[in-house]
N, C-alpha and C positions, 0 to 999 in steps of 0.2 A: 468194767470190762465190756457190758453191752453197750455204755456209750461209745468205744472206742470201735467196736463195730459199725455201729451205727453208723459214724463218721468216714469209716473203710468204706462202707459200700454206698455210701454218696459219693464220695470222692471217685470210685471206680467208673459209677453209674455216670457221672459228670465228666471224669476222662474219655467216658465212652460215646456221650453225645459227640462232644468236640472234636474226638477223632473222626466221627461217621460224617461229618463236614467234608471231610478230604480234605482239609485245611492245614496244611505243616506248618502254618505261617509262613508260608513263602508266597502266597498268594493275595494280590494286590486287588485284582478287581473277583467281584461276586454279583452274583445275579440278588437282587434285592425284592420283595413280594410288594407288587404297587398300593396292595391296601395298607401296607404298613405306612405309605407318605402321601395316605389319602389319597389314590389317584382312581379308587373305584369309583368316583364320585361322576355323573355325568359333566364333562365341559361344557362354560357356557362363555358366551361372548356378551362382553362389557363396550358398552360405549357412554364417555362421558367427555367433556368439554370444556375446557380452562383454561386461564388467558397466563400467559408467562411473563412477567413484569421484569423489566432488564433496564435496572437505573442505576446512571453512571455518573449521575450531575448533582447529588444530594452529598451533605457533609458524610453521609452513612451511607456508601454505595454500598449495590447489592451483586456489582459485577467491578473487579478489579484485574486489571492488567499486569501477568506477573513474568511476560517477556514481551519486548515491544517488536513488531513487527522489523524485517527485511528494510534496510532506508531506502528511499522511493519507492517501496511498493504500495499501490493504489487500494490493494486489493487483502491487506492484512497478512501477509502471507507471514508466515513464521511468526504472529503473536499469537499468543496464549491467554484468555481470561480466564479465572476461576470465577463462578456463580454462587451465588445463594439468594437466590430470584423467588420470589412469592408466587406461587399459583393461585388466583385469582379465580371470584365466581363469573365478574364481568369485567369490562373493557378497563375501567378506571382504574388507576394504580391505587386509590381506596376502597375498593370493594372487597368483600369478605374475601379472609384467608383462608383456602382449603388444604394449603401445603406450601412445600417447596420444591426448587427445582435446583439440586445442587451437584456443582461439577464442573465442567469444564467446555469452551470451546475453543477452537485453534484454527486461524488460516492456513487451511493447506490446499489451494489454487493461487498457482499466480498468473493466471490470467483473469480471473474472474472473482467474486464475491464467493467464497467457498468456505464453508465450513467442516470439522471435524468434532460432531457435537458427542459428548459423552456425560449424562449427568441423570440422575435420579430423581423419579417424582415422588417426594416423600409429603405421605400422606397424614393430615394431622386430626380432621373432623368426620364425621359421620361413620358408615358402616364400615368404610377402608381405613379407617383413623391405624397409623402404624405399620401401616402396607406401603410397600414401592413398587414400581413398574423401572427398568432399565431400557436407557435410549442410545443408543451407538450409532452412527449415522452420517451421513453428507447432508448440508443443509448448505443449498444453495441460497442465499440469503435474499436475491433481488427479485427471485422466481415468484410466481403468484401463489404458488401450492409447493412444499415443499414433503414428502414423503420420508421416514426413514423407520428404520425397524424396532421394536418392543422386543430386546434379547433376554429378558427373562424379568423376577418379582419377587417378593419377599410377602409374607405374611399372608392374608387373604390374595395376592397375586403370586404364591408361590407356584413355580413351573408355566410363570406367563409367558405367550408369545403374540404378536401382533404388530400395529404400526403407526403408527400416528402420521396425522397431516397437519402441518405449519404453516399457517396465513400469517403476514402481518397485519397487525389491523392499526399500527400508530409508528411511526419512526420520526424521529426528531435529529437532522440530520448533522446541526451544530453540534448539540453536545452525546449526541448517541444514544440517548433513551429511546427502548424500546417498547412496542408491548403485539406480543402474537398471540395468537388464536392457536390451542391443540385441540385436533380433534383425537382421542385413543379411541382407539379401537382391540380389543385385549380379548386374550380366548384362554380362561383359566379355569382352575376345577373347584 
């Protein structure tokens, strides 16, 4: 009998938390306490620097074509690559792997070299190893600097925001290998 008490007045004690919520379950959004998702932590701003390897010309491409572009257009419009690009320590497409860059981009200018670049830096070595940063973006492709946003991150980059700059530093324009330069620039907690 006194277990079954017992049980009562947990069970009551436990209806009575969940009611004091105001919660009927009909409630979709809540206010959430930021140290719960670590976010009391001071932000700091990351900058680090790695080369995007985009090869198209090996038996084992790293970028492949999975709608061809608009016929006549000069400018890629309406093709699609999907990636799975090596992020590099330096220039050479054999220099140490610090990740990947995987995703997608798509001609969407038809006047011009325009990108719609969408793909993730996945991180595989040192203290970010299993962390991402999210890149959504225009990448004008011929521009000397190209700019786009850091819309968010995963693991050590959770609740990233920032931007990264795109140089090319190699284009090979027969068979489309490329290799650019990112610089991120990332403000995370």
């Amino acid at each position: 009998m006194a277990k079954l008490i017992f049980f009562l007045v947990v069970q009551v004690f436990l209806l009575a938390a969940v009611s004091s919520t105001g919660d009927n379950g009909q409630n979709v959004f809540r206010t959430v306490d930021r140290k719960l998702l670590g976010l009391n932590k001071k932000e700091k701003l990351t900058h680090f620097k790695v080369y995007w390897q985009d090869v198209l010309s090996r038996p084992n491409p790293t970028s492949i074509m999975i709608q061809p572009p608009v016929k006549n257009s000069t400018t890629y419009f309406g093709g699609i690559s999907m990636i799975d690009n090596a992020l590099t320590e330096k220039v050479p497409v054999n220099s140490t792997v610090l990740g990947q860059a995987q995703g997608f981009y798509a001609g969407a200018a038809q006047k011009e070299l325009g990108f719609l670049m969408t793909m993730n830096f996945v991180f595989k070595t040192g203290k970010y190893k299993g962390s991402t940063i999210t890149i959504l973006g225009r990448n004008t492709a011929l521009s000397d600097v190209r700019e786009m946003p850091i819309v968010g991150g995963s693991g050590l980059f959770r609740f990233a925001r920032g931007y990264v700059e795109a140089r090319t530093k190699y284009l090979n324009l027969k068979n489309g290998d490329a290799t650019v330069e990112y610089n991120c620039y990332v403000l995370h907690y």
